[in-house]
C-alpha positions as CSV (number, residue, x, y, z in Angstrom):
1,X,7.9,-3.9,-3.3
2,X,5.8,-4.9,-6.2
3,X,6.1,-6.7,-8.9
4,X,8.7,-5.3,-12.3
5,X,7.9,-5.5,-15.4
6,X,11.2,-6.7,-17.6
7,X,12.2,-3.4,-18.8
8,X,12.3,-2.2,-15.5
9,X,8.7,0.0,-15.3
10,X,6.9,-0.4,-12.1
11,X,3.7,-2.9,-12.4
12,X,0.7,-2.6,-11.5
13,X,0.9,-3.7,-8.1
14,X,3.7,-1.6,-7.1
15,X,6.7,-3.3,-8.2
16,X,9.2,-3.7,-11.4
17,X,8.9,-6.3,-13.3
18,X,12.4,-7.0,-14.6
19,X,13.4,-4.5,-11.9
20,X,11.7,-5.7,-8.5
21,X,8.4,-5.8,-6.7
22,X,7.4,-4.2,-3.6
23,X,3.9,-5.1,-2.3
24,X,1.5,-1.2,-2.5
25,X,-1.7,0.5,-4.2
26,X,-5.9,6.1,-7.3
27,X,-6.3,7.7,-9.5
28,X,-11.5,12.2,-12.5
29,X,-14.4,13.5,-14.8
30,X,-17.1,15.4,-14.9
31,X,-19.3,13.4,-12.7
32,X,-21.9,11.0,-14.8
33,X,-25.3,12.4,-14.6
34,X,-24.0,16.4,-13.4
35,X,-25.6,19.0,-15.5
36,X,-23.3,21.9,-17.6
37,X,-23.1,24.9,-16.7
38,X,-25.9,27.2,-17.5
39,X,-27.9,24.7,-18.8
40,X,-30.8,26.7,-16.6
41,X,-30.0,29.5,-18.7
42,X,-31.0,28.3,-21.7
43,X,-35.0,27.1,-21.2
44,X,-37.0,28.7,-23.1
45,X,-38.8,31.9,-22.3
46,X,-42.1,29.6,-22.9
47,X,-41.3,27.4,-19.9
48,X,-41.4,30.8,-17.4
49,X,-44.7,32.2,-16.7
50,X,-45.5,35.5,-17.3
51,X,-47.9,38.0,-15.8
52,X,-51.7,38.6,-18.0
53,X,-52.0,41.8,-19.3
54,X,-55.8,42.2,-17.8
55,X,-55.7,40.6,-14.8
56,X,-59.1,39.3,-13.3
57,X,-60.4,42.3,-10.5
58,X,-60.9,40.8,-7.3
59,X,-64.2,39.5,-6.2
60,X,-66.9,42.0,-4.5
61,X,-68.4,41.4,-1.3
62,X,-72.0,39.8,-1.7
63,X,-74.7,41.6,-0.4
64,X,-76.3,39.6,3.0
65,X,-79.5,38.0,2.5
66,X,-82.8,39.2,3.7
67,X,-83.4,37.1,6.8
68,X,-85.8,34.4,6.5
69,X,-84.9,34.5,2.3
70,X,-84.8,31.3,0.6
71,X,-81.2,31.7,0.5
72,X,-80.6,32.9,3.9
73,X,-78.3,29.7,4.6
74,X,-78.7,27.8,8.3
75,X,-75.7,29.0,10.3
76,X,-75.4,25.3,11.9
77,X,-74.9,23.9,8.2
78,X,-72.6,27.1,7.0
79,X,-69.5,26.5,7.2
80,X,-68.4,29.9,7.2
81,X,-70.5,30.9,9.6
82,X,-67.4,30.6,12.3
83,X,-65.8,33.3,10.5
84,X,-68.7,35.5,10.5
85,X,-69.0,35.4,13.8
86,X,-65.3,36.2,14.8
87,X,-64.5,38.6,11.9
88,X,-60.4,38.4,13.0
89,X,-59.4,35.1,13.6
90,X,-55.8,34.1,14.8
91,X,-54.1,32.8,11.7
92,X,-53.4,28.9,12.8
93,X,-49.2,28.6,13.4
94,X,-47.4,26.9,10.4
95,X,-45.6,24.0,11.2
96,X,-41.8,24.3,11.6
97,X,-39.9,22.3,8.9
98,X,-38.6,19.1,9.6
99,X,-35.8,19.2,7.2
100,X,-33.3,21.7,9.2
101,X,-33.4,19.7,12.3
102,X,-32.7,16.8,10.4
103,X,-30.1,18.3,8.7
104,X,-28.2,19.5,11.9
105,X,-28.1,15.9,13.4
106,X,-27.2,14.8,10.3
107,X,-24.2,17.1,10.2
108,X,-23.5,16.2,14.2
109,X,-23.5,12.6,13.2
110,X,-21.0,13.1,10.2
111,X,-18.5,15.2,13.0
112,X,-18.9,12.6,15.6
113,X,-17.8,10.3,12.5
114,X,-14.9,12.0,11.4
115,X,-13.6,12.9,15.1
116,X,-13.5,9.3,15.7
117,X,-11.5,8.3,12.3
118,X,-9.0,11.0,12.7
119,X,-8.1,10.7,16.4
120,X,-6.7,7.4,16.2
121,X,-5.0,8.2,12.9
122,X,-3.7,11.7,14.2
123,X,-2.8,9.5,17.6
124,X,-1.0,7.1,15.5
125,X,1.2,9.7,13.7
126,X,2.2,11.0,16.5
127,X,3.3,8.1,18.3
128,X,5.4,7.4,15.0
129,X,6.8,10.9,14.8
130,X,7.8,10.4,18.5
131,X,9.3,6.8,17.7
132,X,11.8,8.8,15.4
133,X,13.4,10.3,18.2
134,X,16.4,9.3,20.5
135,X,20.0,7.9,19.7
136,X,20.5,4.8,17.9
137,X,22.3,2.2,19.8
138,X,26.6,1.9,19.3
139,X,27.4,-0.8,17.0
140,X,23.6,-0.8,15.0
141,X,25.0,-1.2,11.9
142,X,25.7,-3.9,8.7
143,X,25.8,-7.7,10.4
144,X,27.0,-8.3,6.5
145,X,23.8,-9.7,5.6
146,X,22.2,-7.3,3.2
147,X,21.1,-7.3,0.1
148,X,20.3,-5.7,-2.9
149,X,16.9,-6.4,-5.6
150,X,18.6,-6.1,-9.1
151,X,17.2,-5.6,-12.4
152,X,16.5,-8.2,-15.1
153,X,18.7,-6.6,-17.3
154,X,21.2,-8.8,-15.5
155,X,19.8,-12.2,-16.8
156,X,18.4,-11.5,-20.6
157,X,21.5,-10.4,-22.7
158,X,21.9,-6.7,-21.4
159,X,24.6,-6.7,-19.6
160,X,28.1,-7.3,-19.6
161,X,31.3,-8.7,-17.7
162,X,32.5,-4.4,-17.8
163,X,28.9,-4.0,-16.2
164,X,29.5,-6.8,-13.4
165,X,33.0,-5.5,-12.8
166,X,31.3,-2.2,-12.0
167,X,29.0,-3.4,-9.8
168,X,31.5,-5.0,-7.7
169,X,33.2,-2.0,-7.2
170,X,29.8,-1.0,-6.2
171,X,29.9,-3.4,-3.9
172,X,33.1,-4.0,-1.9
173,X,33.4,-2.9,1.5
174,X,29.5,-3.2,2.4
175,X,27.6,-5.1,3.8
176,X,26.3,-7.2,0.9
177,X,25.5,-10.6,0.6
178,X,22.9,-12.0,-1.3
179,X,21.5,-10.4,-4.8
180,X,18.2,-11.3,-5.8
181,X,18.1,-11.0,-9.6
182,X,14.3,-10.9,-11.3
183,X,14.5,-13.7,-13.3
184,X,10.7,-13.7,-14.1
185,X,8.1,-13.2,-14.0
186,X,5.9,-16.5,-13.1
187,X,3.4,-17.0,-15.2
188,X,-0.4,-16.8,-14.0
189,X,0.1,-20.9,-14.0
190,X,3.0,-21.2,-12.0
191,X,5.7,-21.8,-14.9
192,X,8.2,-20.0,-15.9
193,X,9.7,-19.9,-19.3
194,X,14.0,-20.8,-20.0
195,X,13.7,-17.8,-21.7
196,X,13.5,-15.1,-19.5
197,X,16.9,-16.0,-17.6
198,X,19.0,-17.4,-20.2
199,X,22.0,-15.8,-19.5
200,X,21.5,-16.8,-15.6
201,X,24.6,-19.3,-15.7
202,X,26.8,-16.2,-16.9
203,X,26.2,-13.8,-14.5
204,X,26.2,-16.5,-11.6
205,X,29.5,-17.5,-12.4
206,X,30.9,-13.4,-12.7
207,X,30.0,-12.3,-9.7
208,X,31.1,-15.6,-8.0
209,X,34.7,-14.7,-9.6
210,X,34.4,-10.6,-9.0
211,X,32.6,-11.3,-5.5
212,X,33.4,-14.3,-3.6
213,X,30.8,-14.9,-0.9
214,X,28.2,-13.0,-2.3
215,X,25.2,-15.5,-3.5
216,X,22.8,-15.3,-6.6
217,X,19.1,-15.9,-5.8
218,X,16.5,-15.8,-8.5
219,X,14.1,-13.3,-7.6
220,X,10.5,-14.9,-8.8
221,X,7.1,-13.1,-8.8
222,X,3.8,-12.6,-10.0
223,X,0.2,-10.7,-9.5
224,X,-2.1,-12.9,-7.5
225,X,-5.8,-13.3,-8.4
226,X,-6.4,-12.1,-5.1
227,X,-8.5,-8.4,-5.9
228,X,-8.6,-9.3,-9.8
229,X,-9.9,-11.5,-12.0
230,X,-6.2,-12.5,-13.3
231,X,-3.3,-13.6,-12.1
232,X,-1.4,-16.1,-10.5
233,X,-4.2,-18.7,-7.8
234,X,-2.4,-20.5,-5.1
235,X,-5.1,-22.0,-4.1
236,X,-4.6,-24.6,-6.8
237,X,-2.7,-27.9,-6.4
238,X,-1.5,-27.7,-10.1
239,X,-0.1,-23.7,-10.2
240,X,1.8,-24.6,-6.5
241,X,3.0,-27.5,-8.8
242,X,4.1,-25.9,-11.5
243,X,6.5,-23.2,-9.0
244,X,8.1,-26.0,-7.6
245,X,9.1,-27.0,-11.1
246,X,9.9,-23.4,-12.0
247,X,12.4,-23.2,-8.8
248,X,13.9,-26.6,-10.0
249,X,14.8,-25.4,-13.1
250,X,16.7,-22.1,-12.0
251,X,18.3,-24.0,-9.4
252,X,19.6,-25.6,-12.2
253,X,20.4,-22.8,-14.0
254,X,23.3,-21.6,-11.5
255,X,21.3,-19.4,-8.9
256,X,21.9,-20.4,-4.9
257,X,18.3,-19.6,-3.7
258,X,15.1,-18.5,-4.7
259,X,13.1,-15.4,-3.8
260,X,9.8,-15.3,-3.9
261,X,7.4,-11.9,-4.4
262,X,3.7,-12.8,-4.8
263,X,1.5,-9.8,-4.1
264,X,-1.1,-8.6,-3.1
265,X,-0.9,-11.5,-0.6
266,X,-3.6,-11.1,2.0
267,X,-3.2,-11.9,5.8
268,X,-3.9,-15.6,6.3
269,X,-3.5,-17.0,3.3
270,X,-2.8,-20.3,4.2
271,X,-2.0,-21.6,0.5
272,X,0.8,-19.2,0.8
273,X,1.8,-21.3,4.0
274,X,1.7,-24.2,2.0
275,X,3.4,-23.0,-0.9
276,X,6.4,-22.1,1.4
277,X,6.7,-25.3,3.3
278,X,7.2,-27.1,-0.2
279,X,10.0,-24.5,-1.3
280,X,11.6,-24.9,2.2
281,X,11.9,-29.0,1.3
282,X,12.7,-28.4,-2.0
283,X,15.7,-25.7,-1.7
284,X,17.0,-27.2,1.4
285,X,17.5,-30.3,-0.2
286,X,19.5,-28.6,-2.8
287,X,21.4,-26.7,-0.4
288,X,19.8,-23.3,-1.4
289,X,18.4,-20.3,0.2
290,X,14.3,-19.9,0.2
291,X,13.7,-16.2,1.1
292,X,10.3,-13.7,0.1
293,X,9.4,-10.0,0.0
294,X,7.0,-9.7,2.7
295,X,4.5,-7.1,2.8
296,X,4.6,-4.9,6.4
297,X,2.9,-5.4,9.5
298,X,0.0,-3.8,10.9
299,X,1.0,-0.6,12.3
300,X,-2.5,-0.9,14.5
301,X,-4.2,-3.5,15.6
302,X,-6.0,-5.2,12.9
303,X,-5.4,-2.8,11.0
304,X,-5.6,-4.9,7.7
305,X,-8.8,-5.8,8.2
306,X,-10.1,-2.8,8.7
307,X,-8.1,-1.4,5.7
308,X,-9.3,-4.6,3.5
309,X,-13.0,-3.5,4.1
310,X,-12.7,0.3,3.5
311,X,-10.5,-0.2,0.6
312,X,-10.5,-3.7,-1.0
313,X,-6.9,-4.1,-0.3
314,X,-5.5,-5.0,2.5
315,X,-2.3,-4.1,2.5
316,X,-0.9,-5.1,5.6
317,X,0.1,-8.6,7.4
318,X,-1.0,-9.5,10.9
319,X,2.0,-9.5,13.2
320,X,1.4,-13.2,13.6
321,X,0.4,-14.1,10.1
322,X,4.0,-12.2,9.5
323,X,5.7,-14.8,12.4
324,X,4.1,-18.1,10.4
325,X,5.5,-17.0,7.2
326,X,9.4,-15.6,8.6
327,X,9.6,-19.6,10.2
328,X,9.4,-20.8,6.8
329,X,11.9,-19.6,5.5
330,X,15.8,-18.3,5.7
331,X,15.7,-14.8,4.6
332,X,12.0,-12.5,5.4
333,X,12.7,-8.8,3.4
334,X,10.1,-6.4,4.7
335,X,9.4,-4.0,2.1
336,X,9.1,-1.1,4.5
337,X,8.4,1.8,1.6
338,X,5.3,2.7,-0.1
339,X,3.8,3.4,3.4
340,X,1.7,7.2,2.5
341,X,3.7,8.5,5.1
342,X,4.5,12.4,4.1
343,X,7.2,13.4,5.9
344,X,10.9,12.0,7.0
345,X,9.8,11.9,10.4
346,X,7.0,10.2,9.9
347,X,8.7,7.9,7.5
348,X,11.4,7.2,9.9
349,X,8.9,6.6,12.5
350,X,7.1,4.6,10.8
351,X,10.6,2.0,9.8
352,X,11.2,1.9,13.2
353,X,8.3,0.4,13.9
354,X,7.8,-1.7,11.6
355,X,11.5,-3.0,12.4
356,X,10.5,-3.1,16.2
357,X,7.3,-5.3,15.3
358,X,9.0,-7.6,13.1
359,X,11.5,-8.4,15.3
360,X,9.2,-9.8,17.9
361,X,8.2,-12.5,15.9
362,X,10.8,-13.4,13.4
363,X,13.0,-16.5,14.8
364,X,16.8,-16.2,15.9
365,X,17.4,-18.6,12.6
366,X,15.8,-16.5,10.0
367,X,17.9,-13.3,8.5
368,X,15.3,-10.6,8.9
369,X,15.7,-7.7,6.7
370,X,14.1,-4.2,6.2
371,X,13.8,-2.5,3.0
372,X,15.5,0.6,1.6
373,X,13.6,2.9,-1.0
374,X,16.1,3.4,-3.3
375,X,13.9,4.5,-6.0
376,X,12.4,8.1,-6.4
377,X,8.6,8.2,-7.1
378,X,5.9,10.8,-6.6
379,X,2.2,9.0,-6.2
380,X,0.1,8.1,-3.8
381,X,0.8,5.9,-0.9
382,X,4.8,7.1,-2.1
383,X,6.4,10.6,-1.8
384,X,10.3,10.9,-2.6
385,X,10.8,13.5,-0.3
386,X,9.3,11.6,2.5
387,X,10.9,8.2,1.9
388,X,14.7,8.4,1.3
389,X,17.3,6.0,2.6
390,X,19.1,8.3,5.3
391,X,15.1,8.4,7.2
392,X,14.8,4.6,6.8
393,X,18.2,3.4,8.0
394,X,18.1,6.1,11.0
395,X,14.4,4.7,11.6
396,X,15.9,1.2,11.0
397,X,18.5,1.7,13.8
398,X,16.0,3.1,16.3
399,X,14.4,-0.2,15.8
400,X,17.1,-2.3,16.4
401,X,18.4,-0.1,19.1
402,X,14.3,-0.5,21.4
403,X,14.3,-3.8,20.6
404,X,17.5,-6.5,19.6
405,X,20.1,-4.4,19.3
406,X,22.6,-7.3,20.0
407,X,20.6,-9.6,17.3
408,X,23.3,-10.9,14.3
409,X,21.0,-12.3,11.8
410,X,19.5,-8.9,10.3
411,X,20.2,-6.6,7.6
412,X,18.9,-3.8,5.5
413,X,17.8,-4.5,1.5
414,X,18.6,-2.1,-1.1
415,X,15.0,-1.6,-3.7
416,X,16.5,-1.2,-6.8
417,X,20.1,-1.1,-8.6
418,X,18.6,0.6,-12.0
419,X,16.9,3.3,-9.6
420,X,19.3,4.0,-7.0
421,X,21.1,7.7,-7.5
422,X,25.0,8.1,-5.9
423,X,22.8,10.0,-3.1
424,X,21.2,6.9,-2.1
425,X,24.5,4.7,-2.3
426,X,26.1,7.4,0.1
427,X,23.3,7.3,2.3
428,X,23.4,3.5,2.9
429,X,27.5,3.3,3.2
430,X,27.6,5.9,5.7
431,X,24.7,5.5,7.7
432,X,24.8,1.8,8.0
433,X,27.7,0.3,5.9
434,X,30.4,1.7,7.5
435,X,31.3,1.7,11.1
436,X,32.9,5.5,11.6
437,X,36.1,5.1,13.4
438,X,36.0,5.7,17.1
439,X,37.5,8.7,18.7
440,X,40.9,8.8,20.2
């Protein structure tokens, strides 16, 4: 996702602040340096040389010298004596210029470049487009363990017991079951101020009355100092700290787990590791849920590092690095949008995949969840007519279907409530939330 500001705009890094994160990540001038237009034009007429009225007349032949004369010159010292004697003389061949050859392997060199970029990328996105075909296996549908990234409007005063009753309606007869409410952000060290989810304890206790079963989780977040100079640094003692203190304090507050969204998170990080086993003691000691927004997997094979040096953002986990952090934890949420795919197929293709990866290394006793884009943006690395909610829970499906279909601990999660259209809501009740009834 990425992380929300509190009025619900999208951050910097992808996400909404007090509407969800979602971890991806271009915005030109006149070059610096380029010269305007015409700027040839106007040089003066001094700077061009002009023909002289009375040119010189070309020299005259000498007359030849009297031999023996004093200035009869000796033909073994003269050096233009050569010519004398051959009075047409081949002209010697100009050298050909180095500078188109050079150019043409240059050119060769730049195709041979691009050939081998774009096969593997064009390979790639047709393997995906393919991966979006087939039938999705019976019975791939809710296990009742979705959930659904809510705004913070929900925790600082903006809402009321008419607006939870409404979302319940919302709600009934899906598969929901766990809410993750942004109830930051962190600050860059670690804490997290009473403020920013003070009316926590009232909306925990309506939606237990209006939605028995369903848990509260406050959704926590912040920009890591990863690619910038700011932001939040896990690699020290004191900010890893200060979270554990901040998920104290809203565990005390009412909510039944926290959920963590800390991006751009690199492959590897092994703070993040760290970070993670602490929350696992911590909320399992209170009886809470510890689940994360995780970004997606590499769709090729080390692909992140690759990306990471081309870029400066690698965007993408290692499969493994992925594994390590889902057996930390009870809930992983892929956020399987914001992928630059530009079509549905590719899209779907590209869900199904990621589901089919993830899978493979998240254990039987972690709910693994993928992402639903139910937001509508237009910008690089996201197009709205690519990503929509019926490709990603048909791609979703597929994935299930190649690869666990049987597998109860799964679900899809909904990104975000002040985004979502009734289009999207439709999509994900009859595509996943609802089992059609079987024919007679």
């Amino acid at each position: 996702m990425s992380q929300r500001r509190m009025d619900g705009t999208r951050g910097d890094d992808g996400h909404a602040d007090g509407d969800p994160t979602g971890p991806n990540q271009s915005p030109a001038s006149q070059a610096p340096g380029s010269r305007p237009a015409g700027a040839d034009a106007d040089r003066s007429d001094a700077d061009t040389p002009r023909p002289t009225r009375n040119p010189t007349p070309p020299p005259q032949p000498k007359a030849a010298p009297a031999p023996g004369s004093a200035s009869d010159p000796d033909p073994a010292s003269d050096p233009g004596s050569a010519s004398d004697l051959d009075p047409d003389p081949d002209p010697a061949p100009k050298p050909a210029s180095p500078s188109r050859p050079r150019k043409r392997r240059i050119l060769r060199l730049l195709g041979a470049l691009l050939a081998l970029l774009l096969l593997p990328l064009l390979t790639a996105e047709t393997a995906l487009r393919i991966n979006y075909t087939g039938d999705p296996a019976p019975g791939t549908r809710t296990r009742h363990r979705d959930a659904l990234w809510l705004g913070h409007a929900w925790v600082d005063g903006r809402k009321t017991d008419r607006d939870v009753e409404a979302l319940a309606r919302r709600l009934r007869d899906t598969g929901i079951r766990d809410l993750y409410v942004h109830s930051g952000p962190l600050e860059h060290d670690g804490t997290l101020p009473a403020s920013a989810y003070r009316k926590a304890r009232w909306f925990t206790d309506a939606v237990h009355r209006e939605l028995p079963g369903v848990r509260v989780q406050a959704w926590l977040g912040d920009v890591l100092a990863t690619e910038t100079p700011d932001g939040l640094r896990l690699e020290r003692a004191a900010t890893r700290t200060a979270i554990l203190a901040s998920t104290r304090a809203v565990l005390d507050a009412g909510f039944q787990g926290a959920h963590f969204d800390l991006e751009p998170l690199h492959s590897g990080d092994r703070n993040y590791l760290a970070l993670l086993d602490d929350l696992r003691d911590l909320t399992h000691a209170r009886g809470a849920v510890l689940s994360v927004a995780a970004h997606q997997i590499d769709p090729l094979p080390a692909f992140h590092s690759f990306w990471g040096t081309t870029t400066g953002h690698p965007k993408w986990w290692s499969q493994a690095y992925f594994g390590q952090v889902a057996r930390r934890v009870d809930q992983i949420a892929v956020m399987s949008y914001d992928t630059m795919q530009p079509s549905q197929g590719l899209y779907g293709g590209y869900v199904a995949q990621q589901t089919s990866l993830a899978l493979e290394v998240t254990p039987d006793g972690t709910d693994l969840l993928m992402g639903l884009p139910f937001y509508h943006e237009n910008r690089f690395g996201h197009w709205a007519h690519a990503e929509t909610v019926p490709a990603a829970v048909r791609g979703v499906r597929l994935g299930l279907s190649r690869t666990d279909a049987g597998r109860a601990r799964f679900g899809v999660a909904l990104y975000v409530d002040f985004a979502a259209t009734e289009a999207d809501w439709r999509a994900y009740r009859d595509g996943w939330a609802v089992t059609p009834p079987t024919a007679s």
